[in-house]
N, C-alpha and C positions, 0 to 999 in steps of 0.2 A: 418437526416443522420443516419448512420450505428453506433452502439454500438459495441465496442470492449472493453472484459476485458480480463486484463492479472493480474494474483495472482503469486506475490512474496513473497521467505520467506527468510529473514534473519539468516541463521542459527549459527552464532557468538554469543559467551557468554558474549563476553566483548567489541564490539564495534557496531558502526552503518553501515548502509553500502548504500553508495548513488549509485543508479540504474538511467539510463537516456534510455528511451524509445524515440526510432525513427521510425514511420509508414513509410511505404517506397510504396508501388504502391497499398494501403486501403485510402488512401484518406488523409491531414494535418487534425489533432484535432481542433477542433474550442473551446470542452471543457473539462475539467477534472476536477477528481474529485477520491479520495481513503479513504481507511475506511481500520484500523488497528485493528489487534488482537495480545495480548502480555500483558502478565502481570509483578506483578515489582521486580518479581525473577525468577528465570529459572526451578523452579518448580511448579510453582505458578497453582492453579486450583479453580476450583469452588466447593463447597459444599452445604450443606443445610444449615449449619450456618456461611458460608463467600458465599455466591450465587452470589459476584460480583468481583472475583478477578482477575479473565480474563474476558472482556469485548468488544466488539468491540468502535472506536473512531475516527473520523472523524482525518484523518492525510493531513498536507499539500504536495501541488503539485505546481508543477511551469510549467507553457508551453511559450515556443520560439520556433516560427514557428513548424517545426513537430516535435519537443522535450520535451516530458515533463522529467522532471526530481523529483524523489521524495527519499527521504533520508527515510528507514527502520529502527525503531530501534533496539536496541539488542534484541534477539532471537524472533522474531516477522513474524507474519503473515499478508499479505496487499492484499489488490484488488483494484485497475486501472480499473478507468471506465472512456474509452477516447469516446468523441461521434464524428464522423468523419464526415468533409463536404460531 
């Protein structure tokens, strides 16, 4: 089937923010699957001597029927890889 991503970002300092995704005439998902970026303060970066403070991380996903639904955490970056029948 047909690969569709869609990249959400979280722009909130202090809370989550749950996102529900609905394919509409691309076809129902059969699977998904998202990978987040965000680290555990809101400046948070990478250096030569912290080289892992933002990181990417395999984040969960829920799907019902053409809905997936996946909750971002605070200040974070995600990618939505839905594969379509």
């Amino acid at each position: 089937g047909k690969l569709m991503t869609v990249t959400l970002t979280n722009p909130f300092a202090d809370a989550p923010l749950t996102v529900r995704l609905r394919t509409m005439d691309s076809g129902a998902p059969i699977e998904v699957r998202a990978t987040v970026l965000t680290g555990a303060a809101l400046n948070a970066a990478n250096t030569f001597s912290k080289p892992n403070e933002v990181k990417p991380a395999p984040l969960n996903v829920s799907l019902s029927g053409s809905v997936a639904t996946v909750t971002l955490p605070k200040h974070s970056v995600a990618a939505v890889h839905l594969r379509l029948a």
